[in-house]
C-alpha positions in Angstrom: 0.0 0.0 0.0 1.3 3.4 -1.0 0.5 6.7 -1.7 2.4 9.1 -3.7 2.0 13.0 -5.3 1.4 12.9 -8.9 0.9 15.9 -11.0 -1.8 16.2 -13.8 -2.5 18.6 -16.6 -6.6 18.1 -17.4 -8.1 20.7 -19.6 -5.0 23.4 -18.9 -5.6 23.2 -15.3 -2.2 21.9 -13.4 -2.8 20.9 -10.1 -1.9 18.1 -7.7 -3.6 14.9 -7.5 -3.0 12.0 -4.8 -3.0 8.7 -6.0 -2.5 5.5 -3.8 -3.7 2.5 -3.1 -5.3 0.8 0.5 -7.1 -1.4 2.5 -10.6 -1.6 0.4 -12.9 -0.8 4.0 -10.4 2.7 4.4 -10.9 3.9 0.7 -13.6 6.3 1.2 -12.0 8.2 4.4 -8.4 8.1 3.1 -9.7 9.6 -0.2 -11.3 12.6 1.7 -8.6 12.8 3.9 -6.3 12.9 0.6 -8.6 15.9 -1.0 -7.8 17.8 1.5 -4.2 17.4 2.5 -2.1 20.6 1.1 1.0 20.1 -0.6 4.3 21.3 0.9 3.4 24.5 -1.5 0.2 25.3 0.5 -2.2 24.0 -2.5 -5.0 21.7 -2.1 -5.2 19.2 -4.8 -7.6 19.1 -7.6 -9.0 15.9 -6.8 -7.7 12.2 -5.1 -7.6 8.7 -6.6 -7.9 5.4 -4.6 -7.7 2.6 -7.0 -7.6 -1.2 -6.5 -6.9 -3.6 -9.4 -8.8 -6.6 -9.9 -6.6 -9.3 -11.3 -9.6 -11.7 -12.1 -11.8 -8.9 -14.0 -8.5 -7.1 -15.6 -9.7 -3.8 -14.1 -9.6 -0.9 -11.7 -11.6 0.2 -9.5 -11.3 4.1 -9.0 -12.8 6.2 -6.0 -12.7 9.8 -7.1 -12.7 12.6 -4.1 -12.4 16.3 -4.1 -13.0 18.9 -1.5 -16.0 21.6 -1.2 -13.4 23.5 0.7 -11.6 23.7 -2.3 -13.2 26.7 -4.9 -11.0 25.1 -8.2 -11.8 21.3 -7.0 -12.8 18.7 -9.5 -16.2 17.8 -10.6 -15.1 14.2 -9.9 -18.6 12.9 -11.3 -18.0 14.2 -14.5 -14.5 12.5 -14.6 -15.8 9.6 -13.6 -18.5 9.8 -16.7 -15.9 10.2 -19.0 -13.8 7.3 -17.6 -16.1 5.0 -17.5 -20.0 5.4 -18.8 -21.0 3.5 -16.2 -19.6 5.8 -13.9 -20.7 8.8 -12.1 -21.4 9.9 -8.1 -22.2 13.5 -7.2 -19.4 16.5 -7.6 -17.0 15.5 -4.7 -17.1 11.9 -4.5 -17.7 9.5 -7.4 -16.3 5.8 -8.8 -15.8 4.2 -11.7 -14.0 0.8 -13.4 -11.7 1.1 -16.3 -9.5 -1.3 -18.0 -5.8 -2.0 -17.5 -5.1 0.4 -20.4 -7.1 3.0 -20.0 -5.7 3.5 -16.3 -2.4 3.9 -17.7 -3.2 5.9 -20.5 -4.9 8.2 -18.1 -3.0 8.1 -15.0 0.3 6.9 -16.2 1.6 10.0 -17.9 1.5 11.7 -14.8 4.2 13.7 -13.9 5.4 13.3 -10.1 6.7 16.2 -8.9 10.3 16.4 -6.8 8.9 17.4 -3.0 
């Protein structure tokens, strides 16, 4: 289990993103806890990612979070939609399942950044 900064550029915005993985019962409070932690810089990330990979199904399973205390947070349902139709939540806390490759496409171009 780990948990790690990552750094994403979405639609011009650059902000930071946590992205780890944990215990499936904690996912939910370590993600809000995560959407809420500042970076060394102050910042509040964009959004957090809690994924688990399912090596039967071939798949993740992503739990999107993002903080109301945060005025430039992510609409995480709409990321969510696009990810995955099947998708969706409500503006701060959503899930979806994506494939193998489409996790990496999306999250593995992310850029960590040297705190």
């Amino acid at each position: 289990n780990a948990v790690s900064i990552a750094y994403i550029h979405e639609e011009g915005i650059e902000s930071d993103v946590w992205v780890g993985t944990i215990n499936h019962d904690l996912v939910s409070e370590l993600g809000n806890i995560l959407a809420e932690l500042k970076t060394p810089h102050g910042e509040m990330p964009w959004f957090s990612v809690i994924y688990s990979y399912d090596i039967i199904k071939d798949e993740y399973k992503l739990s999107l979070r993002s903080s109301d205390k945060n005025p430039d947070a992510a609409d995480v349902s709409a990321i969510a939609k696009r990810l995955d139709s099947h998708g969706g939540g409500h503006k701060h806390a959503a899930g979806c399942k994506i494939s193998r490759e489409d996790f990496w496409e999306y999250f593995g171009s992310l850029e960590k950044k040297p705190y």
